[in-house]
FIMILO-992661 format. One record per residue (C-alpha): residue in three letters; x, y, z. Coordinates in pm, whole numbers, m for minus. Layout:
BEGIN
<atom residu="Ala" east="X" north="Y" up="Z"/>
...
//
This chain:
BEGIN
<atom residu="Unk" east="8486" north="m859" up="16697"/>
<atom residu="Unk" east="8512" north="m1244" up="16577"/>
<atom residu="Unk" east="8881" north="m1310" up="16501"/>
<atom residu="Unk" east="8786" north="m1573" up="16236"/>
<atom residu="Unk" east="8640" north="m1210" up="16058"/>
<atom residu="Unk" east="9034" north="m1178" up="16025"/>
<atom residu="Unk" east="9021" north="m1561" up="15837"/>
<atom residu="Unk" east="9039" north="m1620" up="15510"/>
<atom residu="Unk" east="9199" north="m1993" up="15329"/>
<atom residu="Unk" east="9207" north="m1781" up="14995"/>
<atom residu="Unk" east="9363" north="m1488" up="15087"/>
<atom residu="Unk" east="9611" north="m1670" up="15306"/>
<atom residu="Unk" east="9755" north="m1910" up="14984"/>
<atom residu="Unk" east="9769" north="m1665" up="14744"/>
<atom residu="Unk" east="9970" north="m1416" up="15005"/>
<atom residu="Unk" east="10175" north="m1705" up="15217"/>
<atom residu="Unk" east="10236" north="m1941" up="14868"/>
<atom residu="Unk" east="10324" north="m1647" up="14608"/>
<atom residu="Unk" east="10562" north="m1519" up="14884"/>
<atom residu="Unk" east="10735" north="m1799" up="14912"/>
<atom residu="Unk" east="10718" north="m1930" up="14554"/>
<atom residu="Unk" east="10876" north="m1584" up="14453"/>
<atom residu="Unk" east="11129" north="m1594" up="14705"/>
<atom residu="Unk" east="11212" north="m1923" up="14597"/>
<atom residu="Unk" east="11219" north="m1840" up="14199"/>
<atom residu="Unk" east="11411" north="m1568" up="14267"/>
<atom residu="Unk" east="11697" north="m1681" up="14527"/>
<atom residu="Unk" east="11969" north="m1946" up="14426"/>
<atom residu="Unk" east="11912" north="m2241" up="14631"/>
<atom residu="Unk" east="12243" north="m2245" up="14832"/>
<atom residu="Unk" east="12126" north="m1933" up="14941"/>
<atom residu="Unk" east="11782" north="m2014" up="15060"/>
<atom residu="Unk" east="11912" north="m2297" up="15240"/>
<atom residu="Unk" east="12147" north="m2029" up="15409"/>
<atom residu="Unk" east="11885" north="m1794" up="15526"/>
<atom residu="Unk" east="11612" north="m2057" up="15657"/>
<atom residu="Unk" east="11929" north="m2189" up="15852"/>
<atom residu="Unk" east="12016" north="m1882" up="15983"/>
<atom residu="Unk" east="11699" north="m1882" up="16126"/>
<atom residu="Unk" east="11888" north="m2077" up="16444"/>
<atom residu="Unk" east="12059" north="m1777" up="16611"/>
<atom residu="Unk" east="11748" north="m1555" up="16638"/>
<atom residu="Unk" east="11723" north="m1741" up="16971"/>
<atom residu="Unk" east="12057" north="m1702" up="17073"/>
<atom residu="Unk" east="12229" north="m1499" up="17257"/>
<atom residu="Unk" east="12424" north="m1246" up="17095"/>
<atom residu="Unk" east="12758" north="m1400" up="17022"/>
<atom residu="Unk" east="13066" north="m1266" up="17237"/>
<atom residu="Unk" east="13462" north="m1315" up="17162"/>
<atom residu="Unk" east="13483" north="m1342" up="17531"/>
<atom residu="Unk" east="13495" north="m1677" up="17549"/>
<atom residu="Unk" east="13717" north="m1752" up="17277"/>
<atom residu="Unk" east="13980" north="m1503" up="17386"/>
<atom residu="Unk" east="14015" north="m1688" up="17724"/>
<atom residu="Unk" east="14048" north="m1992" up="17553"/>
<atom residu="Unk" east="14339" north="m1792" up="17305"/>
<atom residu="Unk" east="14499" north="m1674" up="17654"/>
<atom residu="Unk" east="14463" north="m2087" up="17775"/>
<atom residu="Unk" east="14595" north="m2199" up="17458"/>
<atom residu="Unk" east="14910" north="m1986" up="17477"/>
<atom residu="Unk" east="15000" north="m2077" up="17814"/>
<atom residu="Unk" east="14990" north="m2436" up="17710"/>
<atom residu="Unk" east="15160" north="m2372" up="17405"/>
<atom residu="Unk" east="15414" north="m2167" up="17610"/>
<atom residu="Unk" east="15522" north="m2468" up="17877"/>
<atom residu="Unk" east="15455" north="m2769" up="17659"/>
<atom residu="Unk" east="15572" north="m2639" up="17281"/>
<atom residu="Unk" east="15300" north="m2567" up="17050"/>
<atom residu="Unk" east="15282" north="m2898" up="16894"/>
<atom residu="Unk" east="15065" north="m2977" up="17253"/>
<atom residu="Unk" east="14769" north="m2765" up="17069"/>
<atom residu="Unk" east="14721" north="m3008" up="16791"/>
<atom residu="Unk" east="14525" north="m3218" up="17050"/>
<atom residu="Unk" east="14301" north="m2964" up="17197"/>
<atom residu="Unk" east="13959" north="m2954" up="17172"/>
<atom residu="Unk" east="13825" north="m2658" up="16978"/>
<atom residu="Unk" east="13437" north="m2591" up="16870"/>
<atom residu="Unk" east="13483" north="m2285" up="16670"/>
<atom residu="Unk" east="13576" north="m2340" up="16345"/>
<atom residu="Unk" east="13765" north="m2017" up="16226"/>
<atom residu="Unk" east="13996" north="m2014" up="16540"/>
<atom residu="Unk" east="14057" north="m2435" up="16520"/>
<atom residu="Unk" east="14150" north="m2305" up="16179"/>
<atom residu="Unk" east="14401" north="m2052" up="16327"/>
<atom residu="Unk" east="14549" north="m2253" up="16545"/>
<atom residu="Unk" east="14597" north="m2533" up="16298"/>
<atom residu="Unk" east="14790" north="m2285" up="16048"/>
<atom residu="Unk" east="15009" north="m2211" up="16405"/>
<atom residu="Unk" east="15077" north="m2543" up="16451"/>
<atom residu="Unk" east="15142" north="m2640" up="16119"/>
<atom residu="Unk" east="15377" north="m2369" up="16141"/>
<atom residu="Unk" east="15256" north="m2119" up="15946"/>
<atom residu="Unk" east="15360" north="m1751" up="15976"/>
<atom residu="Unk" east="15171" north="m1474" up="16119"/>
<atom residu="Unk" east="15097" north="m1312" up="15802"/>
<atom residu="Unk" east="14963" north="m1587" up="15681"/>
<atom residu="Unk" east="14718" north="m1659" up="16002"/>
<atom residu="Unk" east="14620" north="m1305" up="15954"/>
<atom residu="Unk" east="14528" north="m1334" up="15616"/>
<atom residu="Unk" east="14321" north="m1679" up="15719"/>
<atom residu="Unk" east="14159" north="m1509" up="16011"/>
<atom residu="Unk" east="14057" north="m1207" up="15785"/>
<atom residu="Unk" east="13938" north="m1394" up="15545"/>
<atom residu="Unk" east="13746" north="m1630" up="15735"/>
<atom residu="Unk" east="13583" north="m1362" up="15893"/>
<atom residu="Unk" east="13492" north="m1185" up="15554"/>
<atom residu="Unk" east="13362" north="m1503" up="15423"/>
<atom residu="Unk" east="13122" north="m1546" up="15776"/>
<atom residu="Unk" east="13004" north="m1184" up="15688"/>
<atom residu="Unk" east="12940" north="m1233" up="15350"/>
<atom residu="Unk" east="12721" north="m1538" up="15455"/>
<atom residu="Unk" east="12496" north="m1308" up="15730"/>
<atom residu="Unk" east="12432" north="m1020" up="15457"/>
<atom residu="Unk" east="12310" north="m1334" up="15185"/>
<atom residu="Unk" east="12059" north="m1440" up="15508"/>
<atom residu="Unk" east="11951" north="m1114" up="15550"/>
<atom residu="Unk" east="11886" north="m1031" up="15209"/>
<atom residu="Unk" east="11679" north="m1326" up="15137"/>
<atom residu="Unk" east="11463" north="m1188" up="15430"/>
<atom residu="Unk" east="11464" north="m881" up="15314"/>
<atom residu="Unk" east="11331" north="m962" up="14974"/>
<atom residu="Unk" east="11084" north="m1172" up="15090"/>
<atom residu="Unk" east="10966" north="m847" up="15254"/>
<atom residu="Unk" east="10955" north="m692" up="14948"/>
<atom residu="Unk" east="10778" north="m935" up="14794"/>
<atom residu="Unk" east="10438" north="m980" up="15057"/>
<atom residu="Unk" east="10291" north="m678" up="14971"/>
<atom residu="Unk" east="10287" north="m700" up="14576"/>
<atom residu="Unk" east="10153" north="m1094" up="14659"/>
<atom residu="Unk" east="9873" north="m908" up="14888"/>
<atom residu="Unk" east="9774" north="m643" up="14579"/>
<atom residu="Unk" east="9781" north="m942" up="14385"/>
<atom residu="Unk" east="9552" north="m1129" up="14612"/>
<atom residu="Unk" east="9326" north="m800" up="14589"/>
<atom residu="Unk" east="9321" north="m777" up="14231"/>
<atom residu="Unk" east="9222" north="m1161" up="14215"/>
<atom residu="Unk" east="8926" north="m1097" up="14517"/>
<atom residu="Unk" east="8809" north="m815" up="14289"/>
<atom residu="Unk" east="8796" north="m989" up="13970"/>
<atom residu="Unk" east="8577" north="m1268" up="14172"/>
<atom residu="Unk" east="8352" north="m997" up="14333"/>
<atom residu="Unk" east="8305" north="m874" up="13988"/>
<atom residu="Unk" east="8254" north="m1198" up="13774"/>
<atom residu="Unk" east="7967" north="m1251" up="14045"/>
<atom residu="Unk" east="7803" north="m947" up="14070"/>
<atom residu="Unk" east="7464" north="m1088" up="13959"/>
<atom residu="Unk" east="7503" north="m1324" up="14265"/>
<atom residu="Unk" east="7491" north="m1084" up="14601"/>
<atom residu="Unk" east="7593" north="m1396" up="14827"/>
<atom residu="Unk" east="7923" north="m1395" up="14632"/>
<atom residu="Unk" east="8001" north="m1075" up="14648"/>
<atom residu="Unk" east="8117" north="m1080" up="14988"/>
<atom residu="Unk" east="8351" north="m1361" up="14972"/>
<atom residu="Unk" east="8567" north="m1147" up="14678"/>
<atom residu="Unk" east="8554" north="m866" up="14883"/>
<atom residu="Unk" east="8670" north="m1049" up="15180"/>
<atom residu="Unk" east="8959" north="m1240" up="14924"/>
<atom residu="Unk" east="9045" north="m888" up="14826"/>
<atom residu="Unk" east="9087" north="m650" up="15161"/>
<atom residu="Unk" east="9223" north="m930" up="15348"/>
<atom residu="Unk" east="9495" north="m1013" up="15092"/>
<atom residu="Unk" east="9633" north="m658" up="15153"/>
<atom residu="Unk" east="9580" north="m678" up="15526"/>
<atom residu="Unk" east="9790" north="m1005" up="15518"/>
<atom residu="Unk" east="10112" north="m881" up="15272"/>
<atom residu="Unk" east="10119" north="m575" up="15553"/>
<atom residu="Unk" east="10133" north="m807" up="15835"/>
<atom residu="Unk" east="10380" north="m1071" up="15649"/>
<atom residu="Unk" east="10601" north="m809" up="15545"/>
<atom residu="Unk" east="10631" north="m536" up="15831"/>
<atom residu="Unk" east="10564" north="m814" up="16118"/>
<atom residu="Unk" east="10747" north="m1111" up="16032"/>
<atom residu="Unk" east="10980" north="m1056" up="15721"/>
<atom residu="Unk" east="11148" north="m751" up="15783"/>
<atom residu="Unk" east="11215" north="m815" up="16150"/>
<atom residu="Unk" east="11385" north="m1088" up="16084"/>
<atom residu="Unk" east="11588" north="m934" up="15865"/>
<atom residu="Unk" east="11640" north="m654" up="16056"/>
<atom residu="Unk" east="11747" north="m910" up="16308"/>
<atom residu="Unk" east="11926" north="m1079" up="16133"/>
<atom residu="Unk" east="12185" north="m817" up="16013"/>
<atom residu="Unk" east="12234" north="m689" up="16336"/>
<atom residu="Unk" east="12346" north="m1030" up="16481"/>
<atom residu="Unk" east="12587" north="m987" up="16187"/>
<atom residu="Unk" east="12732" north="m678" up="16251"/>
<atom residu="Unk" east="12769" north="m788" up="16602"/>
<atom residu="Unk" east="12961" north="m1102" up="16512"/>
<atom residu="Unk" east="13166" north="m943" up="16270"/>
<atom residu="Unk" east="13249" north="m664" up="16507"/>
<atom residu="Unk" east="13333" north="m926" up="16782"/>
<atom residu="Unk" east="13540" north="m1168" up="16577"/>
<atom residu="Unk" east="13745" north="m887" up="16496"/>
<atom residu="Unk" east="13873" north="m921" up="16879"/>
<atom residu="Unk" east="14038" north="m1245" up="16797"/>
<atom residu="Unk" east="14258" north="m1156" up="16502"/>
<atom residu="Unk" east="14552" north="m954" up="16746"/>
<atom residu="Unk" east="14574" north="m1214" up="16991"/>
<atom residu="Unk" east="14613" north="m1523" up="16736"/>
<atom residu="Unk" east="14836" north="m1337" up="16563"/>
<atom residu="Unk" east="15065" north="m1224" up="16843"/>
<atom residu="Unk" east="15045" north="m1590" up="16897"/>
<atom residu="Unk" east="15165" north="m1765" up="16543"/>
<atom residu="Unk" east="15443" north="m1449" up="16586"/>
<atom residu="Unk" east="15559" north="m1609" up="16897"/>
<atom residu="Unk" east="15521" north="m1962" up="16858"/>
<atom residu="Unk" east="15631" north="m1991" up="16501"/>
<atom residu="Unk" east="15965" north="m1894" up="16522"/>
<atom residu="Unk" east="16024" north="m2158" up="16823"/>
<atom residu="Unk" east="15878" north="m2433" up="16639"/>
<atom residu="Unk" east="16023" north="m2434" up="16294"/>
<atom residu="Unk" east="16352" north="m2414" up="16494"/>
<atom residu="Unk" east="16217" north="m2718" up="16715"/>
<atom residu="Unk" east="16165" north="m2863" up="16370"/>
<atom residu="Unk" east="16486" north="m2773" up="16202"/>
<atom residu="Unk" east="16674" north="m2984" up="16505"/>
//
């Protein structure tokens, strides 16, 4: 069978363009930015606190021989635990870098499930574009009836519209969502890892430094 059978520059706008258009009529723009950036860890591997609790153990030795003022010039690439450790530093107690930590993590969640649902919805809305696309292939095939060469270009407009929305929506679309919220649970679920040991550190360190800071 000729795959350019499968081809059709009609079909493909109304299907690709009304999916899109709707998703972007229907989805505040800082959250369509969101989900075509979120796009980036699909790629990735899935994320680990492993690496971030070594660096909390490395951090708290330092912190330990050299006074936690020494942390303020480390170099740190993830934002919520630079955050942490700045509260520490700034001498901030543990309830309160608990509260940041949790709340940071909430907000990184929060962000994920807005991804995902734009995804999602744009799932939702590939098939109704591809019954749309069918509806408009019929219309042709019927405003041309008289003329039996045009027939089969509305027909073709109208069966592959469907075939596309299927593909869009149950191949591409939804996958990605899918894909996308389980990265987030996984995140989520590692992050979590971080909040004991940041906090056992600001419980620590706190107490030593606002009395370093008192003399």
């Amino acid at each position: 069978m000729d795959v350019s059978t499968f081809i059709d520059p009609a079909a493909m706008a109304i299907v690709g363009g009304g999916t899109v258009v709707a998703t972007i009529l229907r989805t505040p723009a800082a959250d369509l930015s969101r989900a075509v950036s979120a796009l980036r860890v699909l790629p990735r591997r899935r994320f680990s606190a492993e690496p971030l609790l070594l660096q909390i153990g490395a951090l708290a030795r330092i912190a330990q021989r050299c006074g936690v003022v020494a942390l303020d010039r480390t170099v740190i690439t993830d934002r919520d635990l630079a955050a942490g450790i700045a509260a520490i530093v700034d001498g901030a107690p543990a309830i309160e870098v608990e509260i940041l930590i949790r709340d940071a993590r909430r907000t990184r969640i929060e962000r994920h499930v807005v991804a995902a649902e734009v995804w999602a919805a744009a799932a939702e809305v590939a098939p109704a574009m591809g019954m749309i696309g069918t509806l408009v292939g019929l219309a042709r095939m019927f405003a041309s009836i008289d003329d039996v060469s045009a027939i089969g270009g509305g027909m073709a407009v109208a069966l592959l519209a469907t075939l596309y929305g299927a593909v869009l929506a149950n191949l591409v679309l939804a996958p990605v969502a899918g894909r996308l919220r389980a990265a987030g649970r996984r995140e989520a679920s590692e992050r979590l890892r971080i909040e004991a040991p940041l906090v056992a550190l600001a419980a620590r360190e706190t107490p030593v430094h606002q009395l370093r800071t008192a003399a």
